[in-house]
N, C-alpha and C positions, 0 to 999 in steps of 0.2 A: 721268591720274594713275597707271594699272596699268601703264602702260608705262613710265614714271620710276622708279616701286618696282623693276619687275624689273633696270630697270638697274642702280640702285645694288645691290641686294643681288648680281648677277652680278659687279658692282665689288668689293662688298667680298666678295666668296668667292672670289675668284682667289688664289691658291696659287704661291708664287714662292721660288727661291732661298734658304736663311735666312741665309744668311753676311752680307751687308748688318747683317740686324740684330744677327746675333752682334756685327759690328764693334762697334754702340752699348752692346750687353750689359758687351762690354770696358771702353770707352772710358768710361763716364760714371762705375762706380765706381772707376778709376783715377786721374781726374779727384782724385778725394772723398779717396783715399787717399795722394795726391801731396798734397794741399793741407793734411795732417793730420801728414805728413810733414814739410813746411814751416814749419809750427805750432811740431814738436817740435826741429827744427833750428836755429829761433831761440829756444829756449826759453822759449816759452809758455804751452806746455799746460796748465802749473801754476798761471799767472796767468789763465788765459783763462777754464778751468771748475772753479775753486773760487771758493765764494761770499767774498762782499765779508766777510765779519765773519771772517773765518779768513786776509784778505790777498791772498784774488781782487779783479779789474778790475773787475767788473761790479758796479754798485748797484742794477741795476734786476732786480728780483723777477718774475718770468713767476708769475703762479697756475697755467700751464701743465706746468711745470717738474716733472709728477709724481715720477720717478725720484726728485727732495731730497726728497719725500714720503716716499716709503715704503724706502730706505734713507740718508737722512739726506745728508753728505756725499761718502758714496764712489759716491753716484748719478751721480752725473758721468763717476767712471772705470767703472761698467756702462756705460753707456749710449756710452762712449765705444768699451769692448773690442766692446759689441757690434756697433757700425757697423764697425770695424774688420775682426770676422769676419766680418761678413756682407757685407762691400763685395768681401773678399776670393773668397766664395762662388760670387756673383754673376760675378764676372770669370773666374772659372775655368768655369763653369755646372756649378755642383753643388747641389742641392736649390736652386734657383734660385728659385722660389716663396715658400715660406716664408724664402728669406735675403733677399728683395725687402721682404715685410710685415715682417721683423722689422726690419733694416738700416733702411727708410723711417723708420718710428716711430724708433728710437734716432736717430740722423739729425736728425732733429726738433727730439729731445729734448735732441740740444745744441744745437739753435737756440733753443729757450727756457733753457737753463742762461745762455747768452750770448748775448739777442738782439739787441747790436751786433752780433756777427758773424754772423748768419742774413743773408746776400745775396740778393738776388733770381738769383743763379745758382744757389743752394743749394736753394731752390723747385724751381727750372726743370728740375735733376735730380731732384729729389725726384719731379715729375709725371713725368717721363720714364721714370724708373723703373717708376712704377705702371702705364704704359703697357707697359709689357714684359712686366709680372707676365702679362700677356692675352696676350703673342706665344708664341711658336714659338724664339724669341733662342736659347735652349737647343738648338735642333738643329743646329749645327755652331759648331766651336770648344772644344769644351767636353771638360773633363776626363773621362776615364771613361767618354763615353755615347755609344754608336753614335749618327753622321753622320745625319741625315735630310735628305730633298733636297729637299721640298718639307713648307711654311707658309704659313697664310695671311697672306694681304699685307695685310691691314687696317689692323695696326697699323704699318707702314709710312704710308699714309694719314693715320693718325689724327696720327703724328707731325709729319709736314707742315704740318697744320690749325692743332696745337699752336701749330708753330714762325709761320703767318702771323698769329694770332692775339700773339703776342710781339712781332713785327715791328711789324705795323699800330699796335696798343699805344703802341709806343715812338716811332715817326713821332709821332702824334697827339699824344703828350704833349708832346714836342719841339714842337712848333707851338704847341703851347698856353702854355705855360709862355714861351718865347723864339720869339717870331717872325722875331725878327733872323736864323735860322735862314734865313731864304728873301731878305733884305734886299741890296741889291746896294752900299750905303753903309756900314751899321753896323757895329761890330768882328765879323768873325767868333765864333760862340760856339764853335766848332770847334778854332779857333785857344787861347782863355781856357782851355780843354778841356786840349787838350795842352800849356802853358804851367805849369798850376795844381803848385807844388810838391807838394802835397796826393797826385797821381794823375798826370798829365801827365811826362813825360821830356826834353820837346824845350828847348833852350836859348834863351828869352826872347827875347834881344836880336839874335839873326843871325834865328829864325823872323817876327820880328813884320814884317820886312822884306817877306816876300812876302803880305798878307791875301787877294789876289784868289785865291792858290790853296787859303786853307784856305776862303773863299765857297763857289768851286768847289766842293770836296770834302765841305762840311756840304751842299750840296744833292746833291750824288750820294748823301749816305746817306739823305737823307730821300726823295727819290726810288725808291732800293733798299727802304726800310720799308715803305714806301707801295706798292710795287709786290707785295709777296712774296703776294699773289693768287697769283702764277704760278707758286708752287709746287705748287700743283694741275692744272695745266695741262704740256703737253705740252714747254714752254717750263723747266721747275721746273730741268734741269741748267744751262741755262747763265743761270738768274737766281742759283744758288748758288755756282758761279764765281765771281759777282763779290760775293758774300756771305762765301764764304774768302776772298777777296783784303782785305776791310773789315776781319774779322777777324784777320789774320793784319798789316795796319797797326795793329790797336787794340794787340795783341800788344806790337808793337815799340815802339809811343813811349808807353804809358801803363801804371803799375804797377796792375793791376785784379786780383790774384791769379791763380785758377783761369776769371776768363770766360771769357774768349778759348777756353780748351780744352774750360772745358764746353760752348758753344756747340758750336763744332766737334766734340766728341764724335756729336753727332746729324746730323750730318751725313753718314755712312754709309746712311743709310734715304733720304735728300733725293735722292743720285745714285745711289742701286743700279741704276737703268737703266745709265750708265756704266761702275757694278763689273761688272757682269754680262756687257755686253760687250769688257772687257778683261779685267780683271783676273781674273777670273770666269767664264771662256769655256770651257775644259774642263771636260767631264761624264762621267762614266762611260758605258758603252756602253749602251743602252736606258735612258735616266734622262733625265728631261726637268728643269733647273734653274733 
């Protein structure tokens, strides 16, 4: 048992490159700020987070929704400038901490102003982010603040963990919910997937021609969910390969807003073995990175 402990903790005290994570520091409130952009492009902002009795969308009341609390209706546009600044913060890495606790909570907070639009991507950043708050992300990339060349890699780690806990998740539930998922007869659910007017792109009538290859491809992803153990294993770059390659199809044929990029945003920590050895390969002279 005293020999597992020092392992792990010799694991997670390794010290590695930060650029990787800077990438995800970038990437996820970009992500957040691109989708709010989008918001205000189709003009909705207005409809989204003002309450139903003033001619906002939403009827359903969050008791969580503190901000309409304690400044009434313009709670919304706080809570809204403040993800804003602080998304902006965080991307640049300036006071990156406290733009992290503050940003999360407002963040939130218009998940509960409008908990139709609270995604389970919008989660998924939310965790990710608070996982940073603990990293090193701030040591390169970042506005203003002298380069540091080495961080510990932990929360690299811890991200991966994250991301197979997501993974495995989303397999299981697919299983459980539709079995047909694995069914070498039934209509592809894969297929009804990318079909659905609702979310889906693909056009109906030419796609439904071929089912054997959306079979194919709903068990290649449940296979992929199911497999993402290996992102803790030695194996972790090129099981994400084929993880960007799922994403980057969900991308193309299905309107899901910001998934597809927030996923992929955390995807800088999964291959920094990769970054490191290409992209990433020069080091200053006596610098180990």
């Amino acid at each position: 048992m005293t020999r597992l402990w020092n392992a792990w903790m010799q694991w997670m005290d390794t010290e590695v490159d930060p650029r990787p994570l800077a990438l995800v520091r970038i990437a996820l409130p970009l992500c957040v700020l691109a989708d709010l952009a989008r918001l205000a492009q189709l003009g909705l902002l207005r409809d989204v987070f003002t309450p139903y009795a003033e001619g906002g969308l939403n009827r359903i009341e969050s008791p969580h929704a503190v901000v309409n609390d304690w400044f009434g209706p313009d709670g919304a546009w706080i809570a809204l400038s403040a993800t804003v600044l602080c998304m902006t913060l965080i991307l640049l890495g300036r006071w990156m901490r406290p733009a992290i606790v503050v940003g999360v909570l407002a963040y939130a907070q218009l998940g509960h102003i409008f908990p139709p639009g609270d995604r389970a991507i919008d989660r998924l950043i939310r965790t990710a982010l608070l996982i940073l708050l603990f990293s090193g992300a701030d040591g390169a990339f970042a506005w203003g603040r002298k380069r540091r060349w080495r961080v510990p890699a932990w929360p690299e780690h811890f991200l991966r963990l994250f991301l197979v806990l997501v993974y495995t998740s989303a397999g299981i539930a697919k299983l459980i919910q539709q079995p047909e998922w694995l069914s070498l007869t039934a209509d592809p659910p894969l297929l009804r997937i990318l079909i659905d007017p609702m979310a889906g792109t693909l056009e109906p009538d030419f796609w439904a021609q071929f089912p054997d290859v959306f079979r194919a491809l709903g068990m290649a992803t449940i296979a992929l969910e199911l497999s993402s153990i290996l992102l803790l294993t030695r194996w972790r770059t090129a099981w994400a390969l084929g993880a960007i390659l799922m994403h980057l199809g969900i991308w193309a044929t299905m309107s899901l807003g910001m998934f597809s990029p927030g996923m992929l945003a955390v995807y800088p920590a999964v291959v920094a073995p990769l970054l490191r050895r290409t992209w990433f390969r020069t080091k200053p002279s006596g610098r180990v990175g």
